[in-house]
GURO-474711 format. One line per 2 residues: number of its first residue (from 1); their letters; for each residue x negated, y negated, z negated of C-alpha. Coordinates in steps of 0.1 Angstrom, whole numbers, plus 5000, padded with zeros to 4 digits. Layout:
BEGIN
NUM> A> X:Y:Z  ...;
# end
This chain:
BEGIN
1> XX> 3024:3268:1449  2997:3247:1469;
3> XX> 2997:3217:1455  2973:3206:1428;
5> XX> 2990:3202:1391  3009:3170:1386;
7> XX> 2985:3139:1370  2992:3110:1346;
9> XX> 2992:3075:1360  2994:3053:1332;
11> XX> 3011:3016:1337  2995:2989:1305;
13> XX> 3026:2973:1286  3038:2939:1304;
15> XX> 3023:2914:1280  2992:2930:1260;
17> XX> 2967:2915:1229  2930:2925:1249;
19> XX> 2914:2927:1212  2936:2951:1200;
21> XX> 2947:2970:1234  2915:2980:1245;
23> XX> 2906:3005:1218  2939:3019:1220;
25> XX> 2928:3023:1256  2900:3040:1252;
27> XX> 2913:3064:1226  2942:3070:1248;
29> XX> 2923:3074:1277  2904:3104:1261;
31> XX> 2934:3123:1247  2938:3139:1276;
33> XX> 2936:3139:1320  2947:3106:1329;
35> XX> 2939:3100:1371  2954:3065:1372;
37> XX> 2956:3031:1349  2976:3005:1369;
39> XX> 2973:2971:1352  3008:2956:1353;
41> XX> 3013:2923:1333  3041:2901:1337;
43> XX> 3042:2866:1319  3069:2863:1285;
45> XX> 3095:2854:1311  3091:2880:1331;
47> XX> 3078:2862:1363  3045:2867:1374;
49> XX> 3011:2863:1358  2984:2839:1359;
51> XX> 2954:2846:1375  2931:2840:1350;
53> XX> 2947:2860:1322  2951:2893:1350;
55> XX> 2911:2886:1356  2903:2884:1319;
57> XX> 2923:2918:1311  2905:2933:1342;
59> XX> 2872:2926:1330  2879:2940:1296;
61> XX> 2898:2970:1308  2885:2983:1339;
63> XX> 2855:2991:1320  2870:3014:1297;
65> XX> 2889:3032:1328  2857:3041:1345;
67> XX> 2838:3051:1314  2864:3082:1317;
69> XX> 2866:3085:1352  2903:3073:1359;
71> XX> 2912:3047:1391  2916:3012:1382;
73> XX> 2945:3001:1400  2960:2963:1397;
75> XX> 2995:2956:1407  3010:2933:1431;
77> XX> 2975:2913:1442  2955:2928:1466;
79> XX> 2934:2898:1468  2924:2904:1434;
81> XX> 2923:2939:1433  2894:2924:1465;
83> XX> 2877:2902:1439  2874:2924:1407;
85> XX> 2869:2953:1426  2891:2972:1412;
87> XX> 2897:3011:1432  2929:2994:1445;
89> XX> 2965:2981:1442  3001:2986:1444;
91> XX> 3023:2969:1459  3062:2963:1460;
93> XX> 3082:2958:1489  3079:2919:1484;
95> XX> 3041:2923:1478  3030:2925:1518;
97> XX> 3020:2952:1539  2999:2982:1538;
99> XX> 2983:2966:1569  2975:2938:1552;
101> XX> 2967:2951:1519  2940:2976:1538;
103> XX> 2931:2944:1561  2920:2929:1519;
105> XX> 2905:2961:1507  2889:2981:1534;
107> XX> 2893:3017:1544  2882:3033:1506;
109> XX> 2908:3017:1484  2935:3026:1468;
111> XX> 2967:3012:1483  2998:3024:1468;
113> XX> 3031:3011:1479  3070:3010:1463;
115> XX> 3095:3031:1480  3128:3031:1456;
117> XX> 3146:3061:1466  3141:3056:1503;
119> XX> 3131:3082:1528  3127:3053:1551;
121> XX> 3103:3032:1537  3084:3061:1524;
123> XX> 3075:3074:1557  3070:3043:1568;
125> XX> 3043:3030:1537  3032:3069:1544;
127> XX> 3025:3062:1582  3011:3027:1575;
129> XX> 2985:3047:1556  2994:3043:1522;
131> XX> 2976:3062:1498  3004:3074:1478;
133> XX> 3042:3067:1479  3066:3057:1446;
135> XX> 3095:3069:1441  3120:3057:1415;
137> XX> 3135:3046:1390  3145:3083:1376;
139> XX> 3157:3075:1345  3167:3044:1330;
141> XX> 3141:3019:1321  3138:2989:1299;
143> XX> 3102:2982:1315  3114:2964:1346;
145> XX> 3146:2957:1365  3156:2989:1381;
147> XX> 3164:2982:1418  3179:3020:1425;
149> XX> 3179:3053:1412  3162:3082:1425;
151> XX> 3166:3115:1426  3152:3151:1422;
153> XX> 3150:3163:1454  3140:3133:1474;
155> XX> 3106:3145:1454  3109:3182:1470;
157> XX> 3119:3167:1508  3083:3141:1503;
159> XX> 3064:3177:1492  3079:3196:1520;
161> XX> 3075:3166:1550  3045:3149:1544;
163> XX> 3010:3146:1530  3004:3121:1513;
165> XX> 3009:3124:1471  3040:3109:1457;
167> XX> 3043:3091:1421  3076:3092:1403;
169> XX> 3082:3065:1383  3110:3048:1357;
171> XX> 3120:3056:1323  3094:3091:1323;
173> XX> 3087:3105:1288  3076:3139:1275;
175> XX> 3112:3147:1268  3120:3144:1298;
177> XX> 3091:3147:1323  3093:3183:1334;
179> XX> 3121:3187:1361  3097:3159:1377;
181> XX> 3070:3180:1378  3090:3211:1392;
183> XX> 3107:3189:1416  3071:3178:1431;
185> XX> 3060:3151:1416  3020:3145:1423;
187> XX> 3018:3118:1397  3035:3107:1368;
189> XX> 3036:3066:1361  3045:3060:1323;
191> XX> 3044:3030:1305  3068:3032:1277;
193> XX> 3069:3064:1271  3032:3061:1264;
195> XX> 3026:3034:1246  3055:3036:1224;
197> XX> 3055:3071:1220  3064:3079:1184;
199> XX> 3035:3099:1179  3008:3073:1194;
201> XX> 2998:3072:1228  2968:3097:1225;
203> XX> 2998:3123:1212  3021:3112:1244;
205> XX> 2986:3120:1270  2980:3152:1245;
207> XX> 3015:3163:1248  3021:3155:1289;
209> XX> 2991:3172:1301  3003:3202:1279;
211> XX> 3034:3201:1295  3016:3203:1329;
213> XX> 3001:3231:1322  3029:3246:1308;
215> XX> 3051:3238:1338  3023:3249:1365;
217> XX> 3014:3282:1347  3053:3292:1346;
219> XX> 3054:3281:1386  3025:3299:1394;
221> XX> 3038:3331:1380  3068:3327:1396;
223> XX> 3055:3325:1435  3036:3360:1416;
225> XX> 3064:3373:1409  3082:3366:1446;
# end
């Protein structure tokens, strides 16, 4: 198998208490490899969040991120992914173009962009340039509004056709992570299934990257096998 073991991207809750989040940050950050944390806040309504408070949770947060080496990612806004300087942004279909996103960021940022389950706009976003590709939702998901529903093997075609990683995304737990990781997921973007894990977050990080390992070993000595 050539492809480097799967990786946790982590997505914060929508609406988070800074005081009290941050230390849970930081302890779940060193449960266990994390390679991504996307800030994603939304305000109570679900529409989109001010300024000010995304800036004040990036100051506090992206900190903690690089203390233990993971990419600081901000969604929607690459203008302010520009001013923090965060290592980059996602973006949704709605959110502009990798063009223009790159235009904001410059060549060495992260720019990763919302595909659904679309071949189409994956190798588009992957031709633009995009850094990774998301592909989703796979489960159901009470984290946003699922637009469609993705599945397995459009994770194997990415792996087999093209180069750049691809996230899987939507509804992802440790229950039920695993045929992601077989079918070729490069990343793994959680947000529920990490912060309300019943176990605590640090056990969810702990438990995923076990699963990994677990996954890759038993891959690995399969292609042995062959």
């Amino acid at each position: 198998m050539a492809r480097p073991p799967t990786r946790l991207y982590l997505i914060t809750p929508p609406q988070i208490d800074l005081e009290k989040f941050a230390p849970i940050l930081e302890t779940t950050l060193a449960a266990g490899d994390v390679a991504c944390l996307q800030l994603r806040l939304k305000a109570a309504d679900g529409g989109p969040q001010d300024h000010e408070i995304i800036g004040q949770a990036i100051d506090a947060l992206k900190p903690i991120a690089l203390a233990h080496d993971v990419a600081f990612l901000i969604n929607d806004y690459a203008a302010l992914a520009k001013q923090y300087d965060c290592d980059g942004v996602h973006i949704g279909q709605q959110d502009g173009t990798v063009k223009q996103a790159r235009e904001i960021l410059g060549a060495d940022k992260i720019i990763g962009v919302t595909c659904h389950n679309s071949r189409h706009l994956a190798m588009t976003a992957g031709e633009a340039g995009a850094d990774y590709v998301a592909f989703g939702a796979f489960y159901p998901t009470q984290t946003k509004q699922v637009e469609a529903t993705a599945e397995l093997d459009l994770l194997s075609w990415w792996q087999e056709m093209m180069e750049p990683p691809c996230l899987a995304i939507g509804g992802i737990t440790v229950d039920n992570a695993a045929p992601l990781i077989t079918a070729g997921a490069d990343f793994l973007a959680i947000s529920s299934g990490i912060w309300n894990h019943a176990e605590g977050p640090e056990a969810a990080v702990t438990a995923l990257n076990q699963l990994i390992d677990g996954q890759f070993a038993t891959l690995f000595d399969k292609l042995d096998r062959d």
